[in-house]
N, C-alpha and C positions, 0 to 999 in steps of 0.2 A: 389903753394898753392893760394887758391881764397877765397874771399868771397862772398856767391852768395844769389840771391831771386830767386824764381820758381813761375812762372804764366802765363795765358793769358796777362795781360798788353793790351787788346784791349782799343786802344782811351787815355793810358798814363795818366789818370786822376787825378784828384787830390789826392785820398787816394792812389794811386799807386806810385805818386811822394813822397808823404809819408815816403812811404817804401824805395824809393829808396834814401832818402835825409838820413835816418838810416842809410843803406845799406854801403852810403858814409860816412857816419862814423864811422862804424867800418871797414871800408876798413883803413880808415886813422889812427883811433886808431894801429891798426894793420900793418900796412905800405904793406898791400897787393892791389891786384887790385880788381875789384869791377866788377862782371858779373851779368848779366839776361839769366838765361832758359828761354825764351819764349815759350810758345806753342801756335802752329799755330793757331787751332779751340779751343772753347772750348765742353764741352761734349754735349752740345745741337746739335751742331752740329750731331753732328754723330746719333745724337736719332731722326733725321727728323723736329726739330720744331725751329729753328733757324732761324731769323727772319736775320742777316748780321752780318759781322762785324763793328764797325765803321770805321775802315781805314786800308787797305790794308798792310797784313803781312809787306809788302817793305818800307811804312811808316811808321808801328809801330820800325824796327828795325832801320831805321835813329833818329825816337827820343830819343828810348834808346843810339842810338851810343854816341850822344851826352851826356847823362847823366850820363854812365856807361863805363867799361873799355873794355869788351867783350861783346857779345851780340851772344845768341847759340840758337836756335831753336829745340823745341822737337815735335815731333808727337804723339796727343794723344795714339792714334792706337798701336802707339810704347811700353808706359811704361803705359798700364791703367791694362794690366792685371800683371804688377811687384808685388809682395808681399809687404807690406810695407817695409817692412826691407829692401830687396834686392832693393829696392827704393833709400832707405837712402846710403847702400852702393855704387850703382854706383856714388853718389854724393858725396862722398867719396874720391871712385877710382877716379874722375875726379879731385880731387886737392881740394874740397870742404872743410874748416873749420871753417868757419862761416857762417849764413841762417839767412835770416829776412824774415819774412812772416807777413800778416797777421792773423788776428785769425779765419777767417774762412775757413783758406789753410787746403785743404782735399790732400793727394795724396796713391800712390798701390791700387791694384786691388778692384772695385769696389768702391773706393774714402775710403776705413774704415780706412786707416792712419787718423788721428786728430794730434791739435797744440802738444796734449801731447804726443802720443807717438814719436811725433816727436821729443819732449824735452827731452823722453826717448831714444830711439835710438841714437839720435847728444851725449847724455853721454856718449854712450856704444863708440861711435866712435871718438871721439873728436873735435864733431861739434858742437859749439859754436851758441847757438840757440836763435832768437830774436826775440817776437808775438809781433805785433804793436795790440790795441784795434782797432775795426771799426770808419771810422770817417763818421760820420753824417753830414748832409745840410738837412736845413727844418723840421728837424725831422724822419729824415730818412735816412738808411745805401747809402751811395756813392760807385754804382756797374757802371759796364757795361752796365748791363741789363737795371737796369734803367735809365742808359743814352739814350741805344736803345729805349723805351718806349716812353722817350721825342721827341726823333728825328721822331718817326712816329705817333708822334701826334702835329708834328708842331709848339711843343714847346722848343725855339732854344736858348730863353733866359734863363729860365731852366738847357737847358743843357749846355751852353756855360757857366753857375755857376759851374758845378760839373765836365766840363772838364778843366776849368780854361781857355779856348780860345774856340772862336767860332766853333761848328759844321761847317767842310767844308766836300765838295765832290773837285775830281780832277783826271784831265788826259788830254788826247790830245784832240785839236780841230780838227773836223771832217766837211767834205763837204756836207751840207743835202741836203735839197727839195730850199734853197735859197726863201722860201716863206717869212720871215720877211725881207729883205731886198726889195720884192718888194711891201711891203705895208710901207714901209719908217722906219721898226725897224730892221736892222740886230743881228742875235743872232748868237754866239758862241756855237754849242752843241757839247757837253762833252762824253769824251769815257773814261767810268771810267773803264773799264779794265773787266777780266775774273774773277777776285775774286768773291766772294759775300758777296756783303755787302749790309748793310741795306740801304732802299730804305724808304727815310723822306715822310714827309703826301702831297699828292700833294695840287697842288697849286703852287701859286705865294708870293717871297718872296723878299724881300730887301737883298741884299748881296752884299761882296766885293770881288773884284777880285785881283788876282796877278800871274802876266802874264809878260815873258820878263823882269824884274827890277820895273815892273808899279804897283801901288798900282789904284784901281779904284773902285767904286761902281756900280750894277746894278740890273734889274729885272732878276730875274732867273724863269723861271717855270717847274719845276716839274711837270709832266701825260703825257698821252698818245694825247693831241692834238685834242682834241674830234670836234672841230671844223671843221676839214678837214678831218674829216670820223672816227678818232681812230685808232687807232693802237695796237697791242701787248705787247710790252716793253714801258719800262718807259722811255720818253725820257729828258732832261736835257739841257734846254736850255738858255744861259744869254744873256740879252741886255745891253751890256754895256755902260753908260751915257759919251755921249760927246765922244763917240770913234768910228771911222767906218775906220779899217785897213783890209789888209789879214793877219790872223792868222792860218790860218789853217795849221796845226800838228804841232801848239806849245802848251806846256805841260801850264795848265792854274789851281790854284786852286780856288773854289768858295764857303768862307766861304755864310752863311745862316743866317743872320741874325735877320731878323723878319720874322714871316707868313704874309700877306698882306690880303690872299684873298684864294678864293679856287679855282681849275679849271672848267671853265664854259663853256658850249657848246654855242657857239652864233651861229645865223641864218645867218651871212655874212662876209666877211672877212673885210666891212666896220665896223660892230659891233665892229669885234674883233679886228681892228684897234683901233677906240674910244675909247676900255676896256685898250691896252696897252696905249696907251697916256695918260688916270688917271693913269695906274699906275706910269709913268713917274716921273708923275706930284709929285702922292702922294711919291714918293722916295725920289723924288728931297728934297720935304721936313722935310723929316725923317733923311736923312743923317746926319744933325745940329748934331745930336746926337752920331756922332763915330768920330773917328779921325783915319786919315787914318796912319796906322801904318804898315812897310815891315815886 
């Protein structure tokens, strides 16, 4: 026997931890263990207008691992066209007798399950059913979506409120064009992997890195590079302050912490020199304001 929550959980946020801080309490009232359904996408996805996720299936299920006892993964794909009921009962079958959710948890075919028949149903089965109300910031419901919203509009202080820690991106270092190193700024760029996830407002940001055991600060830029022609993809690139090692295919994350500036096409790579050295500059003296934390 378990007791469990069912949800996307993209980005682990604050009203999610919420739930799961419940979750762990009737796990312990109960003296049972404490799981998350995960589901991979949520339904945007699969309708074509899904803008990313915040953080990679593989890092949403290390957060949970940490907060929770199991951690299971469902496929929308899989249970969207379940009846409601027959919903309720594989969760059930599965060992299920407690659920915290929140109150705007939809689940079975076509989402028409609601908190209450789910409050109905958990009776008929003997599933002890828990609706947390929505929790607000600013005046407004704490979602995904609108954490996705902040992040692609380069509002990182924003979101770094309603995820309770800084928006980051992360993955391996990768061997580019080596063109910042030869105008005196070498960058780190980031291979954030096959997933899709959301893609923040370009530009140039203040951020921190943490790489190898190292906590550091740097310029990151965000776009396509438009200065040396443009490109396709979005590329992701950090300058890291006071560091010049080989890193390359070491796993590095790079939380986002201010927007700076936006991406600018300059006329020479002496311009574009100049631009990175203010923003050096202007970082250096922003930093005052974080502490660096592993």
């Amino acid at each position: 026997m378990i007791v469990a929550s069912v949800g996307v959980f993209d980005g682990v946020h604050i009203a999610h931890r919420r739930i799961l801080d419940e979750l762990k309490s009737m796990a312990t009232r109960r003296s049972l263990p404490s799981a998350v359904f995960t589901i991979v996408y949520p339904m945007e996805y699969y309708k074509g207008n899904f803008p990313g996720l915040l953080i990679s299936p593989t890092e949403r299920a290390k957060i949970l691992q940490d907060l929770v006892d199991e951690v299971y993964f469902l496929n929308l794909s899989e249970i969207s066209d379940m009846p409601a009921e027959e919903f309720v009962e594989f969760l059930r079958d599965f060992g299920v007798v407690g659920i915290v959710v929140g109150d705007d948890f939809r689940f079975g075919e076509g989402g028409r399950g609601d908190v209450e028949l789910l409050r109905e149903f958990g009776a008929e089965m003997g599933i002890d059913v828990q609706v947390l109300e929505e929790l607000e910031c600013d005046g407004d419901r704490v979602s995904s979506s609108r954490i996705r919203r902040l992040v692609m509009e380069g509002r990182m202080k924003e979101a770094a409120r309603l995820l309770g820690r800084p928006f980051s991106i992360s993955g391996k270092i990768y061997k580019d064009m080596g063109l910042g190193r030869k105008i005196g700024f070498p960058t780190a760029n980031l291979d954030r992997g096959p997933e899709m996830l959301v893609v923040p407002k370009s530009g140039v940001y203040l951020s921190r890195v943490k790489f190898l055991g190292k906590v550091m600060f740097g310029v990151t830029n965000v776009g396509t590079r438009p200065t040396i022609g443009g490109e396709d993809i979005i590329k992701y690139e950090t300058h890291i302050l006071d560091f010049d090692g080989d890193i390359y295919g070491v796993f590095m994350e790079v939380e986002l912490l201010e927007y700076m500036r936006r991406e600018e096409r300059f006329t020479s790579l002496e311009e574009l020199k100049d631009a990175i050295s203010k923003d050096v500059n202007t970082a250096k003296g922003m930093i005052k304001n974080y502490e660096k934390v592993g």
